[in-house]
C-alpha positions, 0 to 999 in steps of 0.5 A: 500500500505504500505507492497509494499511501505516497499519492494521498499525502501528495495529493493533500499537500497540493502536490500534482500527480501525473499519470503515464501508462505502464505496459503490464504483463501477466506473471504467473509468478505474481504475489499480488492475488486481487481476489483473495486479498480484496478484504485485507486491500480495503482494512489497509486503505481505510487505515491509511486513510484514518492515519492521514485524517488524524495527521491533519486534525493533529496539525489544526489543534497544534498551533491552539493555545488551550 
């Protein structure tokens, strides 16, 4: 998840993102199995996705005097 977890903190810092084609081919010796790791895909984006929103709301109430 780290290439997603690099795009989101880009894009939330204003950053622009460019995309360009890959050329893909099926390995047969590949890790990824979308199917069968859809569940545990989904669990680490929503996590990456609290972490990013706790960072920012950690970043407004810095600067707050109490």
């Amino acid at each position: 998840m780290f290439d997603i977890e690099i795009l989101l903190r880009a894009l939330r810092k204003g950053y622009r993102v460019t995309e360009f084609p890959v050329e893909w081919r099926c390995d047969r010796d590949s890790r990824l199995h979308p199917a069968r790791g859809a569940g545990h895909t989904f669990k680490e984006l929503r996590q990456i996705q609290r972490d990013l929103d706790e960072e920012e709301r950690g970043k407004g109430s810095a600067g707050e005097a109490s």
